[in-house]
MIVEXMI-682191 format. One record per residue (C-alpha): residue number from 1; residue in one letter; x, y, z. Coordinates in steps of 0.02 Angstrom, whole numbers, plus 32768, in hexadecimal, padded with zeros to 4 digits. Layout:
residues N
 num residuo east north   up
 NUM       A    X     Y    Z
...
END
This chain:
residues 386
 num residuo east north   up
   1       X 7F98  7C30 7B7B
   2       X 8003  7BF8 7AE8
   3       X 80C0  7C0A 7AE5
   4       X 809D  7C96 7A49
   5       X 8015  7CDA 7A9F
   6       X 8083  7D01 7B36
   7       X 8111  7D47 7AF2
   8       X 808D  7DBD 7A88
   9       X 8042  7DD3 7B2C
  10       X 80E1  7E0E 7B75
  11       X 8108  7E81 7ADB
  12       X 805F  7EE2 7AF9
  13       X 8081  7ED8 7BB5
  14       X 813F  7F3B 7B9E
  15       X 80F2  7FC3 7B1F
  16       X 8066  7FDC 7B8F
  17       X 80D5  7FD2 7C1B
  18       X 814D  8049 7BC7
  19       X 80AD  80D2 7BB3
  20       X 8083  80C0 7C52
  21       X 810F  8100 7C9D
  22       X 8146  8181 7C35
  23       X 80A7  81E7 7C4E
  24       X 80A1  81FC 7D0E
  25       X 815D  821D 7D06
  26       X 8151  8293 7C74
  27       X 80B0  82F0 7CED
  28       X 8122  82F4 7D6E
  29       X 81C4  8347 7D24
  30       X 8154  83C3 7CBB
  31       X 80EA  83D9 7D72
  32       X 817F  8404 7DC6
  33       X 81D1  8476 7D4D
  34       X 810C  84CE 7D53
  35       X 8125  84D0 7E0C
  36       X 81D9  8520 7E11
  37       X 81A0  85B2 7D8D
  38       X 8127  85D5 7E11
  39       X 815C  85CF 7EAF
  40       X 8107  866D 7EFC
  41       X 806A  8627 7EC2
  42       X 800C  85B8 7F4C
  43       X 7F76  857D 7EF1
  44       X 7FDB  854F 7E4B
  45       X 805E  84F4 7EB9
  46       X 7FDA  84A8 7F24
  47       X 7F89  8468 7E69
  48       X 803E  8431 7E3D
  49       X 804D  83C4 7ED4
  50       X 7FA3  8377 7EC2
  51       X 7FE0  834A 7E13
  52       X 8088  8307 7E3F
  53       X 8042  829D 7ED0
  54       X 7FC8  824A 7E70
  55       X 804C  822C 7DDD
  56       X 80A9  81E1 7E6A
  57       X 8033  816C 7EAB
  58       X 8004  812A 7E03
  59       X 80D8  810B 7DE8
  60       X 80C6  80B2 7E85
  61       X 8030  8047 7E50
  62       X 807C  7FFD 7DCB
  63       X 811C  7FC0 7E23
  64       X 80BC  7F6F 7EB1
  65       X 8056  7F1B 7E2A
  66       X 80EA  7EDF 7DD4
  67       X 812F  7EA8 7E62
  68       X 80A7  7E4E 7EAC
  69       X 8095  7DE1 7E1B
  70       X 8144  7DB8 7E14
  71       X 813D  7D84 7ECC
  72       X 8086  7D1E 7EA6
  73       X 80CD  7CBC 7E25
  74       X 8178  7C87 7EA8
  75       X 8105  7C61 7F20
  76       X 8132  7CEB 7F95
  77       X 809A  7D1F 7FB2
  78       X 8035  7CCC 8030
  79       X 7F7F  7CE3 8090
  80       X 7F92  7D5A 812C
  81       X 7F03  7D2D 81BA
  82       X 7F08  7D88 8249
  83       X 7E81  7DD0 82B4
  84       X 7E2E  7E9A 8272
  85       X 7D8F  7F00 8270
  86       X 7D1B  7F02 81E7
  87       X 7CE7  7F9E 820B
  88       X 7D8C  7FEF 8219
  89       X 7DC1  7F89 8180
  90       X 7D2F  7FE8 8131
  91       X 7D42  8089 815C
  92       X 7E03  8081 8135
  93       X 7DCC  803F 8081
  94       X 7D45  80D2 8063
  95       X 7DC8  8150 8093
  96       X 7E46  8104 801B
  97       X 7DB1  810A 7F98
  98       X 7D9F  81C0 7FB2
  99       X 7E48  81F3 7F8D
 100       X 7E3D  818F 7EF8
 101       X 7D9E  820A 7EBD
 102       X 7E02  829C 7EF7
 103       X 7E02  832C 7E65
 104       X 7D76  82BD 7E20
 105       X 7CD3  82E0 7E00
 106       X 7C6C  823A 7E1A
 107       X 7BE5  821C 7EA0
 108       X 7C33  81AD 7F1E
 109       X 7BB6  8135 7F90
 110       X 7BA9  80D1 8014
 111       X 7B45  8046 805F
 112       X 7B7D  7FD8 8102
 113       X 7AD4  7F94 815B
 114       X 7AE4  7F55 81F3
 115       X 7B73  7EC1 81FE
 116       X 7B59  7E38 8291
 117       X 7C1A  7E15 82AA
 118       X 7CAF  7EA2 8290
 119       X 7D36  7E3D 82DE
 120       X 7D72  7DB5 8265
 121       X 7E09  7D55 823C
 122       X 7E44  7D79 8183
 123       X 7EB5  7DB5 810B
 124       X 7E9A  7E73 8123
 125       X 7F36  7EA2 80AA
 126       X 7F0E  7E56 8018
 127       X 7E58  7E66 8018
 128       X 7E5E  7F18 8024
 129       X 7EEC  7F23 7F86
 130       X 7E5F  7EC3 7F3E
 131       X 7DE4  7F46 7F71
 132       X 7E5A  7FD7 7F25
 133       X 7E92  7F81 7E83
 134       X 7DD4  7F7C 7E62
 135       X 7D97  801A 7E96
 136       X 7E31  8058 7E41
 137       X 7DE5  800C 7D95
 138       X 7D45  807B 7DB0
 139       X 7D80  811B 7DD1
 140       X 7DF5  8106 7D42
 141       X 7D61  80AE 7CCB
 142       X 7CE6  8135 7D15
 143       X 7CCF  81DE 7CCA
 144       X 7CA1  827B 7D2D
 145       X 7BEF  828A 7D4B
 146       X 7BFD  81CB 7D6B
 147       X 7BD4  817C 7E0A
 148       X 7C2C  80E7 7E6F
 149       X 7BDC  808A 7EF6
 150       X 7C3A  8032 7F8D
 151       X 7BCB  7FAB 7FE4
 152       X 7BEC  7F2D 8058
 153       X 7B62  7E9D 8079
 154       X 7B57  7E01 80ED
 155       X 7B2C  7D64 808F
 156       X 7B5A  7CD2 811A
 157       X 7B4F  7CDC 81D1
 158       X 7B73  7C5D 8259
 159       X 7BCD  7C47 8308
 160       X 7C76  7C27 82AB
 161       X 7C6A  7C82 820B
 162       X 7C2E  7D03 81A7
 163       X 7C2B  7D30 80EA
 164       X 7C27  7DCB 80A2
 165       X 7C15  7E1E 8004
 166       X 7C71  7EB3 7FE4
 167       X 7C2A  7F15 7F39
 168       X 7C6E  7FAE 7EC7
 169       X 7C01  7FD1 7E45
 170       X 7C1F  8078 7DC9
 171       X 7BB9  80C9 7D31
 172       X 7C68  80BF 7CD2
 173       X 7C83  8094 7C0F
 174       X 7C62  7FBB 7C42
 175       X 7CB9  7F3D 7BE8
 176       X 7C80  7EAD 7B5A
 177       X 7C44  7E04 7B92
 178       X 7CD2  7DC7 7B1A
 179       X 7D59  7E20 7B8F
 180       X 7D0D  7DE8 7C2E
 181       X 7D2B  7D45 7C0C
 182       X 7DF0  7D64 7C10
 183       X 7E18  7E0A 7C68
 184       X 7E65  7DA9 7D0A
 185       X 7EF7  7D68 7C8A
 186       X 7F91  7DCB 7C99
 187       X 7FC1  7E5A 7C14
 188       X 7EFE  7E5C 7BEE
 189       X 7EB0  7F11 7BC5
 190       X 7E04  7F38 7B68
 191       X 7E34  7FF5 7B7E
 192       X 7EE0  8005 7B56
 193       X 7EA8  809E 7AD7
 194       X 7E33  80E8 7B57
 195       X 7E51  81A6 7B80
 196       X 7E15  8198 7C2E
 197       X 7EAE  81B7 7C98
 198       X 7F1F  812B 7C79
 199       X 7F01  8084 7C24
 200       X 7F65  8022 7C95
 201       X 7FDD  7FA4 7C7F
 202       X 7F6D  7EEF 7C6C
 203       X 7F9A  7EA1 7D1F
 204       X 7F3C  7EF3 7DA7
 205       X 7EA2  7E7A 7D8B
 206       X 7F10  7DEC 7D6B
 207       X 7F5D  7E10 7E1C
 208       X 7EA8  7E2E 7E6B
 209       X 7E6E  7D86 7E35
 210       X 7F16  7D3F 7E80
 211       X 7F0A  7D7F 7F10
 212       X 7E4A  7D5D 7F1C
 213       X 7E70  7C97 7F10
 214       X 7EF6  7CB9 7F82
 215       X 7E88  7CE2 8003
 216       X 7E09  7C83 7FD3
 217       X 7D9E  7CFC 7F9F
 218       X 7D2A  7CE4 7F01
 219       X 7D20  7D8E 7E83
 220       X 7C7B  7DA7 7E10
 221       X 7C7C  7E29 7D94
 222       X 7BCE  7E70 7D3D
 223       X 7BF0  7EEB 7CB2
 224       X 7BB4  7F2F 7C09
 225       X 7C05  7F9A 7B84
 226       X 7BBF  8045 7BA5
 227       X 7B4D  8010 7C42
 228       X 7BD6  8010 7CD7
 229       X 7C3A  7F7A 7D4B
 230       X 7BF9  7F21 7DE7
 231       X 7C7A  7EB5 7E32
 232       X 7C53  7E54 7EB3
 233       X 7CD8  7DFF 7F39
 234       X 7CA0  7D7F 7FB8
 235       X 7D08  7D4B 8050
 236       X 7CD9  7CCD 80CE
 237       X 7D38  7D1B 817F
 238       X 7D54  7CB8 8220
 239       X 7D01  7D0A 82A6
 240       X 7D83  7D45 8325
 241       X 7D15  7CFA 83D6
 242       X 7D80  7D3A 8455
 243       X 7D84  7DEE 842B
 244       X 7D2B  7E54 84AC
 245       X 7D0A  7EF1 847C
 246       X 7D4D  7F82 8501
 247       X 7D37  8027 84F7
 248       X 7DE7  80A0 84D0
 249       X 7E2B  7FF2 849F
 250       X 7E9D  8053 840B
 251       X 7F43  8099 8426
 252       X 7F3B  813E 83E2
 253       X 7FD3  8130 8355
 254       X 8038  81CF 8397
 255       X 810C  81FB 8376
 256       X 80F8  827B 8408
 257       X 819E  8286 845C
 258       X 81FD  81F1 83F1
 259       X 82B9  81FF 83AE
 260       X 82B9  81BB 830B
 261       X 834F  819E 82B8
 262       X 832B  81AA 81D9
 263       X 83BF  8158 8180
 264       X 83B0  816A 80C3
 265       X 8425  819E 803F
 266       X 83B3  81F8 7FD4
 267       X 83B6  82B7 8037
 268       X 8305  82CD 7FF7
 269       X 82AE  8247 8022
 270       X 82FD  8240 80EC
 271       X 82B9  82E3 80EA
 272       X 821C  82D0 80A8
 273       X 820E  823E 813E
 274       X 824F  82B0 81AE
 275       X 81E3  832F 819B
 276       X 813F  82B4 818F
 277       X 817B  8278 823B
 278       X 819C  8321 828C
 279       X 8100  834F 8251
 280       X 80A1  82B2 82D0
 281       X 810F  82F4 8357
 282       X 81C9  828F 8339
 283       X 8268  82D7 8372
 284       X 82CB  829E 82C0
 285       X 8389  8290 82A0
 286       X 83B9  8273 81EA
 287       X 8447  8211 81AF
 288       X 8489  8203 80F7
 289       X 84CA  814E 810D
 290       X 8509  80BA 8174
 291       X 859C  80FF 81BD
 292       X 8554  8199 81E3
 293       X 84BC  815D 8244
 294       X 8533  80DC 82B4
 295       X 85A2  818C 82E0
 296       X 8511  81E3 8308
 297       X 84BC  814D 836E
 298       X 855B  8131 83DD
 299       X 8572  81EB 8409
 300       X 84BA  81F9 8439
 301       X 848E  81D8 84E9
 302       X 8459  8139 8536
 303       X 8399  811F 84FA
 304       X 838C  81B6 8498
 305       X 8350  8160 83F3
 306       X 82B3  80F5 8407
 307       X 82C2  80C0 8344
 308       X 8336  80CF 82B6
 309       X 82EF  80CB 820C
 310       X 8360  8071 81A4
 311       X 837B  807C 80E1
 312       X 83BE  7FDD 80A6
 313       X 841D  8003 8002
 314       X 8481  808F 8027
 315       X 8551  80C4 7FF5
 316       X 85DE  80BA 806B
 317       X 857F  804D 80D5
 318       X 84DE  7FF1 80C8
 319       X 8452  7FD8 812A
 320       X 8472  7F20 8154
 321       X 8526  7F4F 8196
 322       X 8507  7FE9 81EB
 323       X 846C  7F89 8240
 324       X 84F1  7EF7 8276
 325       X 8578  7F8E 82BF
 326       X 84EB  7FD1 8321
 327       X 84BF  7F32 8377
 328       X 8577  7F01 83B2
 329       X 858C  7FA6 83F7
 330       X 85D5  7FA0 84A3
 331       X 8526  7FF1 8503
 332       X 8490  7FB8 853A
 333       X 8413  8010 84B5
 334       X 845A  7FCC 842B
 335       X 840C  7F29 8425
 336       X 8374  7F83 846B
 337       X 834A  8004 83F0
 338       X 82D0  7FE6 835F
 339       X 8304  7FD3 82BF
 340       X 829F  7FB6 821C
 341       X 82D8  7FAB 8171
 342       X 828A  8028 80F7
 343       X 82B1  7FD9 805B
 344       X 8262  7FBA 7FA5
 345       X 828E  7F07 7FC1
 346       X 81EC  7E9E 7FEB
 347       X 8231  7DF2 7FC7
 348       X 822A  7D6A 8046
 349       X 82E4  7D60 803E
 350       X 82F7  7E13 8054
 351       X 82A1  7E1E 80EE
 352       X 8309  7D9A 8126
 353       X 83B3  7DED 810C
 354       X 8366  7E75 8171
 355       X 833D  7E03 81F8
 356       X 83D1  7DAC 820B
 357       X 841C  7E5A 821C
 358       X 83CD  7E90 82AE
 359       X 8344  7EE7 8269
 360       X 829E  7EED 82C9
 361       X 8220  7F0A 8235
 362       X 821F  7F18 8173
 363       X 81DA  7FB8 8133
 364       X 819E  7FCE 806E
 365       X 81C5  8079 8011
 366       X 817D  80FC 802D
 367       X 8152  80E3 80D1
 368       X 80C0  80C4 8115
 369       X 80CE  8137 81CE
 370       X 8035  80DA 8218
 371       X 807F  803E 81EE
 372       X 8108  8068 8245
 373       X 80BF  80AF 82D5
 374       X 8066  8016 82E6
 375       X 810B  7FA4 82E6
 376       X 814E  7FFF 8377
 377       X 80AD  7FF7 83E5
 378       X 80A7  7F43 83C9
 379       X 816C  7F3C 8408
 380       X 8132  7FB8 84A4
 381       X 8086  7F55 84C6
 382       X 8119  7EBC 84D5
 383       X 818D  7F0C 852C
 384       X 80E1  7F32 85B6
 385       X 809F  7E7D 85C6
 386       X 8163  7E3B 85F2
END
């Protein structure tokens, strides 16, 4: 693109970008005010929730996409490969999906024949963001009545690889031929006047194509204006040879019994983790900042907090800090205790302040609790094998 044509890009990106926002967070405040005229009504709060939630995640959609092509373009992104099941990748993908169509009415189907290898080495991450931001594009392209179709096909099979094709197809409004040719260029929309939902903000296909040739993926996209969207992504996996599988070979993710330690400075949202965590079984302790959680982790008893979950930016004392106190604490489970960052701050240089800290893990906001469970098994499957 042309230094003029950027800098109009960027124009139509910061109005669009300006819309964008403003009507989730304008649902949300006039959701909440709905909700708190009628608080002795279940079914209208329950409605109010739905609402707020979904505002929510759409708010949250656009910041990771922002984000993520700000860290593409510094090269802070970079190819994950490590060892995961198809199938599990599959079915974690087709639940995702179905949230997506939740309130919605539009035929959702599925078709996964038979596939010779499930264990593969790949970038499981970023192929399924691929997965969402494209799925995503249909339920929001697709009116109700519609239909979207999730398929996954083998193409390629051998001893040390296999490729697979992994297709979402809809009966949505389509796009030109003319627009096809340029809709993985950033601040791109064909739809920005569409009154489907929202029109979006011109970068999630920009960032699916990045992160496509990232992982070295190749994306095809069929559509016509009026006659629906196949997209088609193709990924050539390692096969992952010495995985045998064993029967009861998952760790059931479970908080039964855990002492959890939530630092955060916003009241609402330690509670809100709180509660999510009390609800799989933690024992929680809140704390309001740094100072406070290194009080209430030296006149706790030896061992009694398995993890601390630590907000990073916080007043009177950070997360950093407080993280360094705990750790030169004069007893023995201070430099034993877990603790992760739970932080906005996904930059590579971000996780390494955390590091250097002391801290054990780097959590994004909000939370992700299976995430975390899954950090801690991995420290207690270590702690087994020493």
């Amino acid at each position: 693109m042309k230094t003029d044509e950027i800098i109009n890009a960027k124009s139509r990106f910061l109005a669009y970008f300006s819309h964008d926002i403003r009507m989730p967070v304008t649902g949300i405040i006039g959701m909440a005010d709905i909700a708190l005229e009628n608080i002795g009504d279940r079914e209208k709060l329950e409605d109010c929730l739905i609402k707020i939630k979904s505002s929510s995640g759409y708010l949250l959609s656009i910041a990771n996409n922002v984000l993520d092509m700000v860290q593409y373009n510094n090269g802070c992104l970079h190819k994950i490969n490590k060892s995961f099941d198809i199938e599990e990748f599959i079915s974690g993908c087709t639940s995702i999906f179905a949230g997506l169509l939740y309130n919605r009415d539009i035929n959702f189907i599925t078709c996964f024949p038979g596939l010779p290898v499930t264990r593969v080495f790949g970038d499981e991450l970023h192929l399924k963001q691929i997965l969402v931001n494209l799925f995503g594009n249909s339920v929001k392209y697709t009116h109700d009545g519609g239909e979207i179709r999730f398929e996954v096909e083998e193409v390629r099979y051998d001893n040390n690889t296999v490729t697979y094709c992994f297709i979402i197809s809809d009966t949505g409004i389509g796009m030109s031929e003319e627009f096809i040719s340029e809709m993985f260029e950033p601040f791109k929309q064909e739809h920005a006047d569409s009154t489907i939902k929202y029109s979006g903000n011109g970068l999630g296909m920009a960032i699916t194509k990045q992160f496509a040739d990232m992982i070295g993926g190749d994306i095809k996209i069929n559509s016509k204006k009026g006659g629906g969207t196949t997209a088609k992504v193709m990924v050539t996996f390692d096969i992952d040879n010495s995985f045998k599988k064993k029967e009861n070979n998952k760790l059931k993710a479970s908080f039964d019994g855990r002492n959890i330690l939530v630092v955060d400075d916003s009241d609402i949202n330690a509670e809100v983790i709180c509660g999510l965590l009390q609800q799989r079984g933690a024992y929680t302790t809140m704390a309001l900042n740094g100072r406070s959680a290194i009080e209430i982790f030296m006149n706790s008893e030896m061992d009694f907090y398995d993890a601390v979950l630590m907000d990073v930016t916080m007043p009177v004392m950070n997360g950093l800090e407080a993280t360094k106190k705990i750790r030169s604490l004069d007893r023995e489970d201070a430099s034993k205790v877990l603790i992760f960052a739970m932080t906005g701050n996904i930059f590579k240089d971000d996780i390494a302040k955390c590091r250097e800290a002391g801290m054990d893990g780097h959590l994004i906001k909000p939370v992700n609790l299976d995430e975390f469970m899954e950090k801690m098994m991995e420290y207690d499957n270590n702690k087994k094998c020493r």
